[in-house]
C-alpha positions as CSV (number, residue, x, y, z in Angstrom):
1,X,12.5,72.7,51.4
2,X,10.3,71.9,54.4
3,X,12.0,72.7,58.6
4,X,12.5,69.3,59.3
5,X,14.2,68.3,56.2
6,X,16.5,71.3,56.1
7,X,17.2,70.8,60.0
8,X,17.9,66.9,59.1
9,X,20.1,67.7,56.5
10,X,21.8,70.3,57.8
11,X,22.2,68.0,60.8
12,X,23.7,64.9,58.9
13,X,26.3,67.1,56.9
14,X,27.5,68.4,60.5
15,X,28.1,64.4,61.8
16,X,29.5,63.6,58.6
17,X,32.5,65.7,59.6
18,X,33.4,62.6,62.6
19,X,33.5,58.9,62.5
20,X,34.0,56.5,65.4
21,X,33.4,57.0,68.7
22,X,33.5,60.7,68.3
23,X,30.5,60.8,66.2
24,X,28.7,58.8,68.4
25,X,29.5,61.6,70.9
26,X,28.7,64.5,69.1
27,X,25.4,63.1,67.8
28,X,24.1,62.5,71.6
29,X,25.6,66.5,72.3
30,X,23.7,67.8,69.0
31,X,20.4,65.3,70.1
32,X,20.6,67.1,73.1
33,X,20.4,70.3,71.8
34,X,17.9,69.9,69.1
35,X,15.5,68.3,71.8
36,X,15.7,71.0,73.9
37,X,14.8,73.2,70.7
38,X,11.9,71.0,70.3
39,X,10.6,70.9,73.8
40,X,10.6,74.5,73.6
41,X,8.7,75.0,70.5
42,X,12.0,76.6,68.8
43,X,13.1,76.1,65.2
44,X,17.2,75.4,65.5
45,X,17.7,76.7,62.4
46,X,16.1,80.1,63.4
47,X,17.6,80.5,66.7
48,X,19.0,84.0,67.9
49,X,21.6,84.4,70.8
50,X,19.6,84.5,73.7
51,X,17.8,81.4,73.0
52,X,21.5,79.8,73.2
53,X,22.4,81.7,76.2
54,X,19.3,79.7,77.3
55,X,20.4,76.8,76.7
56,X,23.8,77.1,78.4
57,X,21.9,78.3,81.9
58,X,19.3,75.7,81.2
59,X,22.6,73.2,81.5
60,X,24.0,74.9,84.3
61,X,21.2,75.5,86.7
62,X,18.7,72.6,85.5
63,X,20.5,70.0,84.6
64,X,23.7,71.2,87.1
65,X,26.4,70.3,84.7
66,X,29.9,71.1,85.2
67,X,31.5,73.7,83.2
68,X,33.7,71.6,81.3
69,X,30.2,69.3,80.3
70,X,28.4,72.7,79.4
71,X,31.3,73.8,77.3
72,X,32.2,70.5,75.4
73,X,28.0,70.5,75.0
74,X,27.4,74.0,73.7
75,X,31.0,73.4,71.5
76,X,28.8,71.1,69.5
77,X,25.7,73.2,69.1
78,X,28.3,76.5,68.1
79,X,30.2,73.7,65.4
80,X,26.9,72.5,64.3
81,X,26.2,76.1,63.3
82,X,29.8,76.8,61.9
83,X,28.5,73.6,59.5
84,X,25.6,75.7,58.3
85,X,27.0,78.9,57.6
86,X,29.6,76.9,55.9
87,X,27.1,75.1,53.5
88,X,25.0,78.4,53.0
89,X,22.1,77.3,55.4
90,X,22.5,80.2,57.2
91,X,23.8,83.6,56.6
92,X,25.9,83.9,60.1
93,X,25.8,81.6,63.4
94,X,23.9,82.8,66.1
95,X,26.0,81.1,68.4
96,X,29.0,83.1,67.4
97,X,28.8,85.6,70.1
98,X,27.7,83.7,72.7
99,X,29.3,83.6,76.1
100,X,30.8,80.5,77.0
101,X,31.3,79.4,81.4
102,X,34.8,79.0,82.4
103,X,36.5,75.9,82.3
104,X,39.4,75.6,84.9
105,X,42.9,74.5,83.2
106,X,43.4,71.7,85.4
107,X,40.6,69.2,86.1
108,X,39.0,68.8,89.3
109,X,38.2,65.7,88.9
110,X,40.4,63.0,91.2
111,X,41.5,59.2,91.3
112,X,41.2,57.5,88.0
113,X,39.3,57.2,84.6
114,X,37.3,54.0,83.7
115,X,39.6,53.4,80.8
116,X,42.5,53.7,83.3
117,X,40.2,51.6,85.7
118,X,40.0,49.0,83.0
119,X,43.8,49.4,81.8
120,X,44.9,48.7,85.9
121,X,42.8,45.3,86.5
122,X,43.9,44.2,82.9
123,X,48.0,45.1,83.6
124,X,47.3,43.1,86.8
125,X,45.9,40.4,85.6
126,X,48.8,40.0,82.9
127,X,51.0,40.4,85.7
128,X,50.2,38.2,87.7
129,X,49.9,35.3,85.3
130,X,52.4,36.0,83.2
131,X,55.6,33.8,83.1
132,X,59.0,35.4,84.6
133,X,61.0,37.2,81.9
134,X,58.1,37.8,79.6
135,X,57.7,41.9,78.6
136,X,54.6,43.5,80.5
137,X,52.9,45.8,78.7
138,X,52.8,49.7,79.5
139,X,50.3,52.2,78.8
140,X,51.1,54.4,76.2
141,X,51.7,58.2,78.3
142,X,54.4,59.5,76.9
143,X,52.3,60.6,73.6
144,X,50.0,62.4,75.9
145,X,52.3,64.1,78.5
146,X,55.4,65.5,76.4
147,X,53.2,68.6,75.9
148,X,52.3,69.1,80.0
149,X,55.1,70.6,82.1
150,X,54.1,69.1,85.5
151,X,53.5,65.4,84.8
152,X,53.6,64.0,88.5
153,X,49.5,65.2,88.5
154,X,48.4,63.7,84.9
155,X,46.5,61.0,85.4
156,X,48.1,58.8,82.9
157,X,51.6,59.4,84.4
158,X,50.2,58.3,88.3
159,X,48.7,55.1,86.6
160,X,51.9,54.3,85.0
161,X,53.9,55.3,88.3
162,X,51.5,53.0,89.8
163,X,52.2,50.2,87.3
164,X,55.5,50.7,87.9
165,X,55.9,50.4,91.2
166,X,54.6,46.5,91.6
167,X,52.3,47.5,94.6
């Protein structure tokens, strides 16, 4: 079977594991990756190590991506490889023993997301036109911060504090 058929297929059996807006995701991550291959002459599916170690300080000093960006990036190149050993494409994954940056445990990232952007102008308008007595909806954070042990800094819970507060 010709490269770019193999590469293709072996590419559209690694996005058929996701649906939604998480295969959107990973397909922009994995295009990402396989264009850098291609810009640099390099055959994905014959890819050592090093040549990933080059692409996770090609993300970090070129492009200047945070840690957590590389991470989640090269996460999808290493899974894209798990896919191929899997289906017997390969023999092992190259990205196996590659080093990975650091990602600190707590974001540094401050104030709020888009969604919770979005969430905040849509509770206020549904405050403010909604009748007296009628039940205001709340964003679901409990399902996302029973497993945290300081909730006063998730975002979610400051939003709903927020919320809360009428101000």
């Amino acid at each position: 079977m010709p490269h770019a058929d193999r590469l293709r297929l072996a590419a559209a059996a690694y996005l058929a594991r996701f649906k939604g807006t998480s295969r959107a995701h990973t397909e922009s991550d994995l295009r990402c990756f396989l264009t850098w291959c291609a810009e640099r002459g390099l055959n994905p599916l014959a890819a050592r190590r090093p040549r990933l170690e080059l692409y996770i300080r090609w993300m970090q000093e070129t492009r200047r991506f945070k840690p957590s960006t590389v991470s989640r990036r090269f996460s999808i190149a290493a899974g894209f490889y798990r896919t191929c050993v899997i289906d017997s494409v390969l023999e092992s994954s190259p990205a196996e023993y590659v080093r990975r940056p650091t990602v600190p445990v707590e974001s540094p990232t401050l104030g709020f997301t888009h969604l919770q952007r979005c969430w905040m102008r849509a509770w206020t308008c549904a405050t403010s036109r909604s009748p007296p007595g009628m039940p205001i909806p709340v964003p679901p954070t409990m399902r996302y911060d029973r497993a945290r042990k300081n909730l006063d800094r998730h975002p979610n819970y400051i939003l709903a504090a927020y919320m809360e507060s009428g101000t």
